[in-house]
Phi, psi and omega in degrees: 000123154334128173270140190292126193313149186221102163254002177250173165236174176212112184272101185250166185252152159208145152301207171249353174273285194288012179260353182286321202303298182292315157336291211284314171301325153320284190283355168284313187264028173070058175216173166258145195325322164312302201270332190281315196272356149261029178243324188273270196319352161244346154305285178343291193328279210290338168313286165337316185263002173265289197314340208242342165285315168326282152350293174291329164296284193315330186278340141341285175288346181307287211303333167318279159329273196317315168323314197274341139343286213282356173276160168288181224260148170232153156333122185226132182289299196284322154321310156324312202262341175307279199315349158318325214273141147271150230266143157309326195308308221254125190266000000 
């Protein structure tokens, strides 16, 4: 697969502190500043949208379950017949 053009940009303000940081950092993993902090800002990115899906999933399944609570109970035949049984369990 062709790698996807990378025509856009991202303008950030840094201190002068924080540009050393990411500088320095950049050159402890061999890499360049462009490649170190845009592998990290997209590590970050998705993280964020995996945890807020997560999230978002969860509230799903909350509303899922309470739907399912309030219907009634049906009937399991073979539970029954479990319950019947006397239990391996039990002395």
């Amino acid at each position: 697969m062709p790698a996807a053009a990378k025509n856009q940009r991202l303008e950030l303000r840094l201190t002068q502190e924080q540009k050393a940081e990411i500088e320095q950092a950049a050159q402890l993993s061999g890499r360049t500043v462009t490649d170190f902090s845009v592998s990290f800002l997209v590590e970050q990115a998705r993280e964020v949208i995996r945890a807020e899906h997560e999230l978002r999933m969860s509230d799903l399944a909350r509303a899922e379950f309470s739907i399912r609570l309030e219907q009634p109970a049906r009937p399991v035949a073979q539970l029954a017949e479990l319950l019947k049984r006397p239990s391996a369990f039990v002395d």
